[in-house]
C-alpha positions in Angstrom: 242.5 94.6 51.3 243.7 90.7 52.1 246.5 89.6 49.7 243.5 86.8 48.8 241.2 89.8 48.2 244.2 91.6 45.8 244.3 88.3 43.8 241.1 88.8 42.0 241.9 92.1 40.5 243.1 91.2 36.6 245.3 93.8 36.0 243.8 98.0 35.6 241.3 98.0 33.1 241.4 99.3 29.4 239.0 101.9 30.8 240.1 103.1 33.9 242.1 106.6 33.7 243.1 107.2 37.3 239.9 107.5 39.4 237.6 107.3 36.3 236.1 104.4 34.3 236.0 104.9 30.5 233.1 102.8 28.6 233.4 102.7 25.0 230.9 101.5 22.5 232.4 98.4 21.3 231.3 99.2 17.8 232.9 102.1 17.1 235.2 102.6 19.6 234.4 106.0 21.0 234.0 107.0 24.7 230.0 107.1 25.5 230.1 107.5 29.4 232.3 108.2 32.6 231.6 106.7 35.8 234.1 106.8 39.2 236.2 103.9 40.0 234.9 102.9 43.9 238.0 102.3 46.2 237.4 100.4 49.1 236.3 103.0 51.5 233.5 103.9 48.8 232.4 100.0 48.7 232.2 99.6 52.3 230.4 103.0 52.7 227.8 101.4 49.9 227.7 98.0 52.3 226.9 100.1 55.7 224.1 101.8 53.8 222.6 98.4 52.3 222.8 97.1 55.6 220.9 100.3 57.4 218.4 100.0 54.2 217.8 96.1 55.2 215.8 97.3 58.9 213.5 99.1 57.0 213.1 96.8 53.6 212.7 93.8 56.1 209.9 95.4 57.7 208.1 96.4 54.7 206.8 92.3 55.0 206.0 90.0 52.7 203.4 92.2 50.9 204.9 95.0 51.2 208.3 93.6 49.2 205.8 92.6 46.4 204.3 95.6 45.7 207.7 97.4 46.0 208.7 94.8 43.5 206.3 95.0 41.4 206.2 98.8 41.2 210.2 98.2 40.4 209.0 96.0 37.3 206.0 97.9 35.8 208.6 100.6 35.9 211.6 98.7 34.2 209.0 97.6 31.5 207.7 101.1 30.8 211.7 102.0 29.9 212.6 99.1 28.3 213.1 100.7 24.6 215.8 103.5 26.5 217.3 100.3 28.6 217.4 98.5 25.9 219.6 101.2 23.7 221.9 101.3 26.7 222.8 98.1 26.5 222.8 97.9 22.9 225.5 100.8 23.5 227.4 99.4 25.9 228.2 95.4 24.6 227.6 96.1 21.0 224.7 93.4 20.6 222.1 94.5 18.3 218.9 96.6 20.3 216.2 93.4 19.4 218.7 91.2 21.2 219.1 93.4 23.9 215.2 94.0 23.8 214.6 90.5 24.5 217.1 90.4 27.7 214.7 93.2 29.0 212.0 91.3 28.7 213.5 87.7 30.1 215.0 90.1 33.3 211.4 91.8 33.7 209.8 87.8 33.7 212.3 86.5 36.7 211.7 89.9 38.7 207.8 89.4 38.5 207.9 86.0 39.2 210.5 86.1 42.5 208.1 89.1 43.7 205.1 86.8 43.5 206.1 84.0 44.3 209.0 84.6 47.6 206.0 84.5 50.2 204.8 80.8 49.3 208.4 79.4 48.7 209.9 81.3 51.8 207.0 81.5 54.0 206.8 79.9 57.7 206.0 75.5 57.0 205.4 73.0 59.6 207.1 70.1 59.7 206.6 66.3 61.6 208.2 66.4 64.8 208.6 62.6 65.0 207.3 60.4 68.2 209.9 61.5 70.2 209.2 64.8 70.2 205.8 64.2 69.9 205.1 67.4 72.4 206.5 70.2 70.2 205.1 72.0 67.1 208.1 72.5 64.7 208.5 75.1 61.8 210.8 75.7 59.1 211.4 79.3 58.7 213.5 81.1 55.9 215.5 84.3 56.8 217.2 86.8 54.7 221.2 86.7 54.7 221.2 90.5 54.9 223.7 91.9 52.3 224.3 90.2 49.2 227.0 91.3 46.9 226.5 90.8 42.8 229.3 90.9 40.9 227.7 90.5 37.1 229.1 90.3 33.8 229.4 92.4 30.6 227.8 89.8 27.7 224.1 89.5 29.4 224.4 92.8 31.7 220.8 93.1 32.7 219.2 89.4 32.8 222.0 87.8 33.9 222.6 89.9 37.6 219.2 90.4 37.8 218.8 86.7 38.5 220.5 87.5 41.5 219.2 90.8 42.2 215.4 89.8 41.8 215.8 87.1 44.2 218.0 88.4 46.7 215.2 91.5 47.2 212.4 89.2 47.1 213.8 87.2 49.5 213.9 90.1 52.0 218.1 91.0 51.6 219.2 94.2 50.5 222.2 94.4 47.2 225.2 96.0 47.0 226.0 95.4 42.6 229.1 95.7 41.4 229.0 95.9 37.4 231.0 94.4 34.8 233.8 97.7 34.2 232.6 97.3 30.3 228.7 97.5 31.6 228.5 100.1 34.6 225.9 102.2 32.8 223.3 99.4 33.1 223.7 98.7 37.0 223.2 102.3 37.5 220.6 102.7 35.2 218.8 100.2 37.7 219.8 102.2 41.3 218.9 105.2 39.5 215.2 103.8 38.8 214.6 102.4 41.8 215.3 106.1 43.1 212.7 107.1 41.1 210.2 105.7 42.6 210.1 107.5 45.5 211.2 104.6 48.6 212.6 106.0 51.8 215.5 104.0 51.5 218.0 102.5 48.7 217.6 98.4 48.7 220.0 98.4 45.7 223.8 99.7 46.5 225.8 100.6 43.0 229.4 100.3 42.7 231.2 100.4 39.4 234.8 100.0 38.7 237.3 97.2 37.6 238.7 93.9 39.4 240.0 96.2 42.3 235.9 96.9 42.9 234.7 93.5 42.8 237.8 92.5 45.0 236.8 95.0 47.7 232.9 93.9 47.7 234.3 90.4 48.4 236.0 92.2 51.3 233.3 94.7 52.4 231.4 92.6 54.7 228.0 91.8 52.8 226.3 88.5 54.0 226.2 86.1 50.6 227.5 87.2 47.5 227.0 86.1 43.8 229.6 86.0 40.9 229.2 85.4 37.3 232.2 85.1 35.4 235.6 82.7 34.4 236.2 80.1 36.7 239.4 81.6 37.5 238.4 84.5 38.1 235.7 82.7 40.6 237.7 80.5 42.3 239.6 83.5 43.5 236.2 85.3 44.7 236.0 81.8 46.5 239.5 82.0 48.4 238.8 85.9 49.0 235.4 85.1 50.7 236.7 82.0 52.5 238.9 84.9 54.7 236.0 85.6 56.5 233.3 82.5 55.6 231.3 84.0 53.1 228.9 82.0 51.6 229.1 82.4 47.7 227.0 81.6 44.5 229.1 81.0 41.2 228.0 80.8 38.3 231.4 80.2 35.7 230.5 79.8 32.2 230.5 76.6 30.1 230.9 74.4 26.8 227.6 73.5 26.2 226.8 70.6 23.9 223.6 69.8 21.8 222.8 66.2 20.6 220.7 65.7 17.7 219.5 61.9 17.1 219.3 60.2 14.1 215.5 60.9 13.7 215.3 64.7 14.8 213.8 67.5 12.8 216.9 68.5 11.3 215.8 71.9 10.2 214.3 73.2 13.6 217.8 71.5 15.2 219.6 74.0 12.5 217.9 76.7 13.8 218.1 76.3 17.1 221.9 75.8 16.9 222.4 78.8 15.0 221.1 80.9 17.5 222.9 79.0 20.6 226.1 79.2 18.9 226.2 82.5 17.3 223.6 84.7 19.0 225.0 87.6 21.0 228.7 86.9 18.6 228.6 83.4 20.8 229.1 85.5 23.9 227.0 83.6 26.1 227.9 80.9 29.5 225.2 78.7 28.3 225.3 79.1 24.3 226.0 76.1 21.6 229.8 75.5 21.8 229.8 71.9 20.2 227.2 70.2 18.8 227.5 65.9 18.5 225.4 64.5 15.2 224.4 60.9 15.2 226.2 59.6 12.1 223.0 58.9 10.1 222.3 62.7 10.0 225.3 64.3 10.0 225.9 65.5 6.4 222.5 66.5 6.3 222.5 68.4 9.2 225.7 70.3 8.5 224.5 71.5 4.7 221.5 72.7 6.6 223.6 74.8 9.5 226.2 75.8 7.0 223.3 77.4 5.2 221.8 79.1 7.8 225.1 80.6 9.4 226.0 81.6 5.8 223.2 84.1 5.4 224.2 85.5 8.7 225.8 89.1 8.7 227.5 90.1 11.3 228.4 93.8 11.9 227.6 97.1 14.2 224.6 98.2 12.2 221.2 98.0 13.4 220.2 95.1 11.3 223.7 93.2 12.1 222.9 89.3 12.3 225.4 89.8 16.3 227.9 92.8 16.8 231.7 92.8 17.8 233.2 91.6 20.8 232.3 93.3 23.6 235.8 92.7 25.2 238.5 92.9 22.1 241.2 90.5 24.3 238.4 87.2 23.6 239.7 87.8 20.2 243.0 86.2 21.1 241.4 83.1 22.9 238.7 82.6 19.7 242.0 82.2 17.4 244.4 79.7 19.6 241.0 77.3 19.9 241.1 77.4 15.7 244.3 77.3 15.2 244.5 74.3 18.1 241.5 72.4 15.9 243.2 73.6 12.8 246.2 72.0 13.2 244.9 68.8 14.7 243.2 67.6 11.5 239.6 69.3 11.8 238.1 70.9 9.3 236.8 74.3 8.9 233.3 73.9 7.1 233.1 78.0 7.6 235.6 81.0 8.3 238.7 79.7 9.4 242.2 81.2 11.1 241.7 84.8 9.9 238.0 85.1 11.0 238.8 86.8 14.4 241.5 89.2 12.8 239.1 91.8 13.6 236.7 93.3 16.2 233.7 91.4 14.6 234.4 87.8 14.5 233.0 85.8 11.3 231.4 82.8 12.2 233.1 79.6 12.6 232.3 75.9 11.9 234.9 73.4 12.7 233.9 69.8 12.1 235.9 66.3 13.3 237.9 68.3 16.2 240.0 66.2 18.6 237.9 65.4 21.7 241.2 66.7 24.0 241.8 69.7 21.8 241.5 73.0 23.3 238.5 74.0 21.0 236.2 71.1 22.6 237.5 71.3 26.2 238.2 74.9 26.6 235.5 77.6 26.6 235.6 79.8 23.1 233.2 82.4 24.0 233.0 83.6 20.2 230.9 82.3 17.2 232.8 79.1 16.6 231.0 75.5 17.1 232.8 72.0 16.6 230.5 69.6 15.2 231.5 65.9 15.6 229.8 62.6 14.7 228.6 60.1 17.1 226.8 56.6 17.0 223.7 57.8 18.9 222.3 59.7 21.9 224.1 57.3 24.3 227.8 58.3 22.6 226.7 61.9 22.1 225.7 62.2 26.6 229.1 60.5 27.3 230.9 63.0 24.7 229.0 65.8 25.8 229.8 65.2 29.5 233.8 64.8 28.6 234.3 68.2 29.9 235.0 69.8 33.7 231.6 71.9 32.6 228.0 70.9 33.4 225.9 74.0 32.8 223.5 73.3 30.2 222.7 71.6 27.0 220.1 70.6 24.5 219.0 67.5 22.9 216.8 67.1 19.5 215.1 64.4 18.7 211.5 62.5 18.2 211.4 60.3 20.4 210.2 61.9 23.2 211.3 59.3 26.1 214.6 58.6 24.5 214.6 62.9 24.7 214.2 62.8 28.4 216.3 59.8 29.2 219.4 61.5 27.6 218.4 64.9 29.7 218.6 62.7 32.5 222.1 61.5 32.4 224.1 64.8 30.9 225.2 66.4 33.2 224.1 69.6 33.4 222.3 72.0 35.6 219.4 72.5 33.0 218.9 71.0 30.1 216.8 71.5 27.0 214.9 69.1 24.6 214.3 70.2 21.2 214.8 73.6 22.0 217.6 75.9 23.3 217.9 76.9 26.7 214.4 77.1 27.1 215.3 76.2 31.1 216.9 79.9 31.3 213.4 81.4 29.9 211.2 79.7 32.7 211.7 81.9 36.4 210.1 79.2 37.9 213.1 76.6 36.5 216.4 76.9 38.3 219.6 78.2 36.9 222.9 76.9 37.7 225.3 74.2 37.1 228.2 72.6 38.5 232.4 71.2 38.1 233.7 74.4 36.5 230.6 75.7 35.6 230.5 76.8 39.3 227.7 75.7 41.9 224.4 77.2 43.5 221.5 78.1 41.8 219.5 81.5 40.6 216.2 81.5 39.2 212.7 79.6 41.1 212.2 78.4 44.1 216.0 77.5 44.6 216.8 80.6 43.3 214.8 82.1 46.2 216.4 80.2 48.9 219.7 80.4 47.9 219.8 83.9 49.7 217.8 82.6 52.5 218.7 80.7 55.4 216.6 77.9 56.7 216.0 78.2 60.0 214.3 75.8 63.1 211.8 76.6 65.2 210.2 74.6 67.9 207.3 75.2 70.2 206.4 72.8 73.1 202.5 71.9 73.1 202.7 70.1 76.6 205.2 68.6 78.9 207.3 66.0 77.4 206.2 62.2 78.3 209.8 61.0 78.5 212.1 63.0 80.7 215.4 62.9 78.7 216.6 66.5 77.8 217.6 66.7 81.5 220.1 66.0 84.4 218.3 63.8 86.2 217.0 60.9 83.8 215.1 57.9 85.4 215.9 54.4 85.1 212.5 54.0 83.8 212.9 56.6 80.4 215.9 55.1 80.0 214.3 51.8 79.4 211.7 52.7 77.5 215.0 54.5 75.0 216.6 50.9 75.2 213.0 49.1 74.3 212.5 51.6 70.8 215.8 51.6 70.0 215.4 47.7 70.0 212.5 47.9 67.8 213.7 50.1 65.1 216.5 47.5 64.8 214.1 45.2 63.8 212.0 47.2 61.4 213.2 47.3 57.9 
């Protein structure tokens, strides 16, 4: 392994005793599986089969990949209630939540099986008077391989929007887990066993940083990270050893705006949920939230209410459950202790709410805009709310951060909605609603700055793990003579006469 490669790893996980990788259930603690820790010789072994598995998948065709695909997501909905528990078991989240990440997973895998043929499928393009004689095509071709390394806080849905398009788009996957989820990537090779294909299109390896650093260095084709942007820049260097293209997707600090005239109780809602659904563990969730001045009272009495009533816990009816990974703890207290002692305010819970495995939920209001609680991702249920003039103050504060992921934006006013969407900048954005853009497979997903770059999800999901590729045919002889040795004076001069008249056109 390259010293690059080595740099990724983040130390041996809590898990990992020797050659085996401990998962715990984050709400109580105790040991619920063992999978094997996959050395490098194991990861490359899992590459050399995905690459033998991409002959045969690639001649399947276009149909043929949909009905595979298909088949592959009737069956995923038919288990849905026992994936669901799995996941439930392995990040704590409560089963509806993780229910629902089923569901959105089983949406994007339909939609890339139906729809890879008409976005990838042979187009012809103008060939331009000069080439006047040829007939020329645009043609997208798989990568290959494609490494996925997911994460642990959206196990299924969020991989899977590299998983569902990388197969639809013809490549084969090699998935590498997060080392607090491994359960659910196998749960998925094992079910596409079940069904019966001659060969595996979906390569599992679990394991820790030492994994995911050896998939960088295995030799797959593309490959598609979701995590810290530390941790993804260093995928980045590791893959730039041998020019592989990646995908990074790297978290965020999301902002909402809500005007002066917006329907402050739906806003409420909605912010509720972005900010402390799943315990606040998600890349594209509500981590500040900018008030136009007018409302601002009224909508924080209405929040407060709402995140009062919530109950968090590990019970079945818990409002969110406990971290999945206990360290987050230590980052959720320095951002409010940070806002605590610059002045803010905290409206709800305060410095001892992440003393323990389930983190109350947080408001902190008039936070510094350099203070580490607005710049820095929290990934917890905490959410700084700050005032602003209007929608024009709250874009320019909400793109005050190296993030650009996504956001949301509530208010009546319809055009005034759309004009703010159009100037945060974010890779998807929202208006009155929450990231509705995630929900829609035909919507990409993706942002950009430290949020990472390249997109999953629709049509740009589907070419991401596609290459484009030219192709020419010649109809007849070519009236000008210029790809050639031996140019006459004459072609030439008819070069020099439409070079002269493009000059003149405007």
């Amino acid at each position: 392994m390259s010293q690059t490669a080595e740099s990724i790893q983040q130390g041996t996980a809590e898990g990992v005793v020797g050659d085996t990788l401990l998962v715990a259930d984050p709400r109580s603690g105790e040991t619920i599986a063992e999978y094997p820790v996959h050395g490098s010789a194991d990861v490359r072994a899992a590459v050399d089969r995905a690459r033998g598995a991409s002959r045969w998948w690639t001649a399947q065709g276009e149909r043929g990949r949909r009905e595979w695909l298909l088949e592959f997501k009737r069956l995923i909905a038919s288990r849905s209630g026992e994936l669901a528990d799995l996941i439930s078991a392995e990040t704590g989240k409560p089963y509806e939540d993780a229910l629902l990440e089923v569901m959105l997973a089983v949406g994007h895998l339909e939609w890339a099986a139906k729809n890879a043929a008409k976005v990838l499928g042979r187009t012809k393009v103008p060939s331009g008077l000069t080439m006047a004689n040829q007939r020329a095509y645009l043609d997208h071709v798989p990568f290959g391989v494609v490494g996925v390394i997911g994460p642990w806080n959206y196990p299924l849905f969020t991989p899977m929007g590299s998983i569902s398009y990388a197969l639809a788009a013809g490549n084969t996957v090699v998935f590498k887990p997060s080392e607090y989820t491994p359960g659910v990537g196998t749960w998925l090779a094992e079910a596409w066993e079940s069904l019966g294909a001659s060969n595996t299109i979906l390569e599992v390896v679990t394991g820790a940083g030492e994994t995911g650093a050896a998939l960088c260095a295995a030799g797959v084709d593309k490959l598609a990270f979701t995590g810290s942007a530390r941790t993804g820049s260093r995928v980045m260097a590791a893959c730039a050893e041998t020019l592989t293209p990646v995908v990074i997707e790297a978290g965020g600090k999301d902002a909402m705006l809500v005007a002066a005239d917006a329907d402050l109780d739906a806003a409420a809602e909605q912010a509720a949920f972005g900010a402390m659904g799943n315990a606040g563990q998600t890349c594209a969730g509500v981590e500040r939230i900018y008030v136009a001045e007018e409302a601002f009272d009224a909508f924080v009495e209405k929040f407060t209410v709402i995140v009062r009533e919530l109950e968090p816990g590990v019970g079945k009816e818990a409002s969110y459950g406990p971290m999945t990974m206990d360290s987050q703890r230590e980052i959720i207290s320095r951002h409010i202790d940070a806002a605590l002692d610059a002045g803010a305010t905290a409206i709800v819970g305060g410095r001892d709410s992440a003393e323990h495995r389930v983190v109350g939920p947080v408001i902190l209001v008039d936070v510094p805009e350099d203070n580490p609680a607005v710049t820095e991702e929290t990934f917890g249920p905490v959410v700084v709310i700050n005032r602003v003039a209007d929608l024009a103050e709250g874009v320019a504060r909400a793109n005050g951060t190296n993030y650009g992921l996504g956001g949301s934006i509530f208010t009546k006013d319809a055009r005034a909605g759309l004009r703010a969407a159009e100037k945060m900048r974010a890779g998807g954005v929202s208006v009155n609603s929450f990231l509705s853009f995630a929900a829609i497979p035909a919507l990409p997903f993706g942002g950009s700055g430290s949020s990472g770059f390249g997109r999953i999800h629709g049509a740009d999901g589907l070419r991401e793990f596609a290459m484009p590729k030219g192709v020419t045919t010649q109809r007849f002889p070519p009236p000008l003579k210029l790809m050639s040795m031996n140019r006459s004076a004459r072609d030439i001069s008819i070069v020099e006469w439409m070079l002269s008249n493009l000059q003149s056109k405007r």
